[in-house]
N, C-alpha and C positions, 0 to 999 in steps of 0.2 A: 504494500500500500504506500507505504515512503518512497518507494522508485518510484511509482506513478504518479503521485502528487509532486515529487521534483522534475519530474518529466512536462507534468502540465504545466505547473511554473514557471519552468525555464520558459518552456516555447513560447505561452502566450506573452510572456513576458519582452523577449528578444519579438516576434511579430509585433507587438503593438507600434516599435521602434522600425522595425522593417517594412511595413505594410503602404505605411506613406511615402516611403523614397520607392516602391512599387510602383504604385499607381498613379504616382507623380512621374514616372518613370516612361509608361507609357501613354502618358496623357488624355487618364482614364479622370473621373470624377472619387474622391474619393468618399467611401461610407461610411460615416459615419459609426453608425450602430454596429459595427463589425468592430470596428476601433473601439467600440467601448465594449462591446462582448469580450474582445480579448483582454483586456484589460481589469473587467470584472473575474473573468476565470481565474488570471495570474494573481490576482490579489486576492481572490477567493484561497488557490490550494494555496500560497503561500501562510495566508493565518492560518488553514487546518495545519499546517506542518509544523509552525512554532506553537499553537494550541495546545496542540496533542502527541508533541515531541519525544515525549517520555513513557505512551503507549505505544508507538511505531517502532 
């Protein structure tokens, strides 16, 4: 369960950062809500992992 919440962390984490030099990239409209999805996931697993540290 620890690998996969550091796994979803990481990525949404690093995409929230990559997502717009994307789509800016190729001179797409960027989304919004996709930006903030990812970014709720990363900060979502991130607090389950410091939370619950000491049970994983």
């Amino acid at each position: 369960m620890k690998w996969l919440l550091s796994l979803v962390a990481v990525n949404s984490l690093i995409s929230v950062v990559i997502y717009p030099m994307i789509t800016l990239g190729v001179d797409k409209p960027m989304n919004w809500l996709v930006e903030i999805g990812l970014l709720a996931f990363g900060v979502g697993a991130l607090y389950l992992l410091i939370r619950y540290r000491k049970e994983f």
